[in-house]
C-alpha positions in Angstrom: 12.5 40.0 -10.3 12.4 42.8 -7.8 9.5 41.7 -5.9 11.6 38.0 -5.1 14.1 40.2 -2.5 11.2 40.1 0.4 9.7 36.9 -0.4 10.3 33.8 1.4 10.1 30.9 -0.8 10.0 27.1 0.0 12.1 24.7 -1.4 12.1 20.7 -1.1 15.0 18.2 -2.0 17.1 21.4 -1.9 20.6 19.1 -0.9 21.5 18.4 -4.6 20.7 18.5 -8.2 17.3 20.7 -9.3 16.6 21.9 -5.9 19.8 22.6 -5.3 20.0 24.8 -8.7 16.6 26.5 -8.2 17.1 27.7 -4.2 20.2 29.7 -5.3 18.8 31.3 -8.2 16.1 32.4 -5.7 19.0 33.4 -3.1 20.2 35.2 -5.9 17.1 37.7 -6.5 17.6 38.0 -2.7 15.0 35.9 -1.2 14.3 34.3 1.8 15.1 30.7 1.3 13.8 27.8 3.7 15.5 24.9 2.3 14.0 21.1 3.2 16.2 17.9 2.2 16.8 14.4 4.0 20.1 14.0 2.4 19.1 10.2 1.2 20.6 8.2 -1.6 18.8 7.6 -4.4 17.3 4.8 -2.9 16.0 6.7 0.1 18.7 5.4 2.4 21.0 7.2 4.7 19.8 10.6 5.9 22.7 12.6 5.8 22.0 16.9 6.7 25.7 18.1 5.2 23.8 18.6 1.2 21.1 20.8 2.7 23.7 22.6 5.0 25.7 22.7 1.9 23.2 24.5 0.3 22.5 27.2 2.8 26.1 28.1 2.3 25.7 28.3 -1.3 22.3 30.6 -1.4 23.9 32.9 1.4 26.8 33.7 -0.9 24.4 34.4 -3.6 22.2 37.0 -2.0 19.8 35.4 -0.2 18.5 34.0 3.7 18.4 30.8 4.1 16.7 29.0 6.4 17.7 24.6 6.5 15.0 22.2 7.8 15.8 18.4 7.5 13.1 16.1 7.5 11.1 13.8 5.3 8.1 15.1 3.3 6.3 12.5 3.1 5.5 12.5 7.0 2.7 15.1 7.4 3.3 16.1 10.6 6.6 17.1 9.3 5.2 18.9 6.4 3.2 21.0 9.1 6.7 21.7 10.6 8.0 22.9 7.7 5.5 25.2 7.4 5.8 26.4 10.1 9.2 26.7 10.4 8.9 28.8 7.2 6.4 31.2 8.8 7.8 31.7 12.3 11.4 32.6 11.0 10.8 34.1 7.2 7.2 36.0 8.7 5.4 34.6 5.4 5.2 31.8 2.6 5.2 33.6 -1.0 5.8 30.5 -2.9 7.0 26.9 -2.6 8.3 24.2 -5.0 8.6 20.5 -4.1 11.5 18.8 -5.7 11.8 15.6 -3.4 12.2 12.6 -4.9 13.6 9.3 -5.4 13.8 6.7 -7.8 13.3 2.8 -7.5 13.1 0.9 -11.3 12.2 -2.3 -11.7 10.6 -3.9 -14.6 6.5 -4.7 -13.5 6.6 -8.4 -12.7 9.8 -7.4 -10.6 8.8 -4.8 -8.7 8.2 -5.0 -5.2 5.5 -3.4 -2.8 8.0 -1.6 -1.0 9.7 -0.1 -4.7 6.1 0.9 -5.4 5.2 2.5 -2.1 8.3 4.3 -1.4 8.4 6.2 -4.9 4.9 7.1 -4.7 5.0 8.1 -0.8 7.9 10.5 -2.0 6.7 12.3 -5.0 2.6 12.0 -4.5 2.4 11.9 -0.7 5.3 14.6 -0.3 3.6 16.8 -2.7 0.0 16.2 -0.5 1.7 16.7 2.0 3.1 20.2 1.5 0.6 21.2 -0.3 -2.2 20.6 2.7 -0.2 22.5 5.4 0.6 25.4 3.2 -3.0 25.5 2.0 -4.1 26.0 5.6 -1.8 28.4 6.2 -2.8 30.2 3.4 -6.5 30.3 3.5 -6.1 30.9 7.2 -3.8 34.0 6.2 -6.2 35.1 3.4 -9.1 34.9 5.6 -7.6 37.0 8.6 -6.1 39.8 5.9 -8.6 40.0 3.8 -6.5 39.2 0.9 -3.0 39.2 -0.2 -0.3 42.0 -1.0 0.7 39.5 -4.2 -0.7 36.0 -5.2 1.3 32.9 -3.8 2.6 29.9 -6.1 3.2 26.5 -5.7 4.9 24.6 -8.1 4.8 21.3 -8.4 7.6 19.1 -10.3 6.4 16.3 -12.9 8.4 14.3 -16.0 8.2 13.3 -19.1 7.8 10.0 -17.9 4.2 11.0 -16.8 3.9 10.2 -20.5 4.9 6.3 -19.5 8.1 4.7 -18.9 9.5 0.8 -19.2 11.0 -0.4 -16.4 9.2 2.8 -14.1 6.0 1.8 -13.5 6.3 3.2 -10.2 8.0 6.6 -11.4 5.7 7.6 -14.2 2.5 7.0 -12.3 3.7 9.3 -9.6 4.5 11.4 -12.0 1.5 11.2 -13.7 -0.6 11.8 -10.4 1.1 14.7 -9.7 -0.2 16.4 -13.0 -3.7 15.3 -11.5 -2.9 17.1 -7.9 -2.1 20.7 -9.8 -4.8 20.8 -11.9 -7.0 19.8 -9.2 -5.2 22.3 -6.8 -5.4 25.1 -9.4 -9.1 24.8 -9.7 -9.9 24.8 -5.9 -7.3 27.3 -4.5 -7.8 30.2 -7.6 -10.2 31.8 -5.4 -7.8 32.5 -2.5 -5.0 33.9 -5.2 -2.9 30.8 -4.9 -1.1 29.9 -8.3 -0.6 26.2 -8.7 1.6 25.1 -12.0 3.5 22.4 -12.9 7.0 21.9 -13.9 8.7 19.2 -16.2 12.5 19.4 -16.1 15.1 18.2 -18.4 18.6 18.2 -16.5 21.5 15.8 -15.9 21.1 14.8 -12.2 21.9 12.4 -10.2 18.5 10.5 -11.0 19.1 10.7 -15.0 22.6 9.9 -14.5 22.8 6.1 -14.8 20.1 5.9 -17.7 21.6 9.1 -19.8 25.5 9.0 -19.8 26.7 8.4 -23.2 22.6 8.8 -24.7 22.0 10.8 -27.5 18.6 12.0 -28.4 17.3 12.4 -31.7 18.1 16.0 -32.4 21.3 15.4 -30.8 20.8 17.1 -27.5 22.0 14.8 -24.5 21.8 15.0 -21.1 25.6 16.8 -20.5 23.8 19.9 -22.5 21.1 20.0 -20.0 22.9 21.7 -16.5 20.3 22.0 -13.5 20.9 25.4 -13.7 19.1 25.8 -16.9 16.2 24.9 -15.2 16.2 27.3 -12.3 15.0 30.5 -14.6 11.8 28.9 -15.4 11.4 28.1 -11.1 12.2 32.2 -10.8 9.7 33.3 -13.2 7.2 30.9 -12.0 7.6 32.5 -8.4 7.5 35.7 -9.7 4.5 38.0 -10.1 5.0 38.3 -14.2 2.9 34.7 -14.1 0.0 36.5 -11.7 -2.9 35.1 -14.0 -1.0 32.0 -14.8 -2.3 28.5 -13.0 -3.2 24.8 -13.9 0.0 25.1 -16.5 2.7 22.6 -17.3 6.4 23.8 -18.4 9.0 21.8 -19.5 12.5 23.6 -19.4 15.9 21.8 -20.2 19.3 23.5 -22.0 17.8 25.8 -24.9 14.6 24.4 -24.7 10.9 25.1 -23.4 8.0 23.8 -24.1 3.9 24.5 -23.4 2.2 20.8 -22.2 -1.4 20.7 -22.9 -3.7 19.1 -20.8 -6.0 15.5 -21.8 -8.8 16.7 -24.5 -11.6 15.3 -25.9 -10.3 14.6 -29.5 -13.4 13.6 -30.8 -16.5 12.4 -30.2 -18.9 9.6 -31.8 -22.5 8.7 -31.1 -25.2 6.2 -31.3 -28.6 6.2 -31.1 -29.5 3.6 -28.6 -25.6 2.8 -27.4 -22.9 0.9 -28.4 -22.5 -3.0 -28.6 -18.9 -4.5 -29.0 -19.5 -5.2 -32.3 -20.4 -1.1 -33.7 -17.6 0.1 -31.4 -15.4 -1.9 -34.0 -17.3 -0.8 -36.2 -15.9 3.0 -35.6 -13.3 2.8 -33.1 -10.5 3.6 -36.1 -12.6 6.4 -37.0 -12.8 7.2 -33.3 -9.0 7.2 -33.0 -8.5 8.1 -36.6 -5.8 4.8 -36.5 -3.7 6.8 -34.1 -1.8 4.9 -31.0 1.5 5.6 -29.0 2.8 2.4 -30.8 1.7 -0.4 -31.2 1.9 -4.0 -29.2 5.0 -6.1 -30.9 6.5 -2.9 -32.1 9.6 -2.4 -29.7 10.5 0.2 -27.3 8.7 3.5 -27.4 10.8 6.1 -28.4 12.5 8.2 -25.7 11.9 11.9 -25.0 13.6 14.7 -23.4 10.3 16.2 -21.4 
């Protein structure tokens, strides 16, 4: 990853866990490192700067720059500043990845405005809002040069529990939503050379901590296997040009594992001449659906999954 030693790279929630992980493996191809993190608890509590400081030291001593910011994402403004921050001392924005988050569970008919606002101003708003300001500075950039010497990436960080999970109502949708942003991002910046791809990790951090110790997953995998570090190749590559036709993608990574995440299809299709009634959509939904369904109501707990 030759061409990652001159690039300057963006990294949010950099204080701990993924973000941590995935800003020194880019220190360690010798980039330029601006590294963004509030230092909250779990809950969004406490700003505290020593984990992003902490992880200046860390990327420094493996090779790269780095440059600290400490603010909160999901203030635009800020998300401007960081921007800018990134271009007045690194000279340029190659690629940024936006690992901010926090988690707030509660089962629905417990869940409070504030749980539901704060998890989606974190991971929906914090991705808008680093998207937007590095979109205008790239389109600005693009326009003035004419082009660019190498495509820029962002990378945007999803779950499995986009796919639905009990008890994180909040949570998944974000997570969900975000899927929504990249796909819609890929499509409008592809003609300025900006990549936009999603991730899905698999790691033992502090926000799978509580609900993995001690779990085992059905092929025996659990979530002491899966280091953050095993993670951080996939952020690498995705920064790097070997994905320079890639965009509107979703990777999962975790310990040995990858996989490819399609997008929602059309399955199939069924017609009627003069429209449907309640009664003929009956009639065929089975055949529609071909008697498939996530589970089923009265059945128990969906199953869990790694991605």
């Amino acid at each position: 990853m030759e061409e990652l030693e001159d690039s300057v790279c963006i990294v949010t929630g950099a204080g701990s866990g993924l973000g941590e992980s995935a800003a020194i493996e880019l220190g360690s191809y010798g980039a330029t490192v601006v590294l963004n993190d509030l230092g909250v608890s779990l809950e969004g509590e406490n700003p505290d700067k020593q984990p992003v400081t902490e992880t200046a030291t860390a990327v420094e001593d493996a090779g790269g720059t780095a440059i600290t910011s400490f603010g909160d994402v999901t203030d635009l403004d800020y998300a401007e500043e960081l921007v800018g921050t990134a271009v007045e001392e690194g000279g340029r924005i190659d690629f940024v990845v936006n690992f901010a988050g926090i988690q707030r569970d509660s089962l629905i008919d417990e869940m409070t405005e504030e749980e539901w606002d704060a998890v989606l101003g974190v991971h929906l708003k914090g991705h808008f809002g680093t998207l937007r300001a590095v979109t205008r500075h790239w389109k600005r950039a693009y326009n003035e040069s004419g082009g660019f010497d190498r495509p820029k990436s962002y990378v945007a960080i999803s779950s499995g529990r986009a796919r639905g999970g009990a008890g994180q109502l909040n949570y998944s949708t974000a997570k969900a939503g975000i899927l929504g942003l990249m796909r819609s991002a890929a499509r409008e910046l592809a003609e300025f050379d900006v990549r936009v791809n999603a991730l899905m990790p698999a790691a033992k951090t502090r926000m799978t901590k509580q609900a993995s110790d001690g779990y085992e997953y059905s092929n025996g995998v659990n979530f002491n296997q899966l280091p953050p570090k095993r993670v951080s190749a996939l952020v690498a590559f995705l920064a790097s040009s070997h994905v320079e036709d890639v965009t509107g993608c979703t990777v999962g990574i975790g310990g040995e594992g990858m996989i490819y995440v399609s997008d929602p299809q059309f399955v199939r299709t069924a017609y009627r001449e003069g429209g449907w009634t309640a009664e003929t959509i009956a009639e065929k939904f089975d055949q529609l659906t071909n008697g498939e369904s996530t589970f089923k109501t009265g059945s128990g707990a969906v199953s869990d999954f790694l991605f």
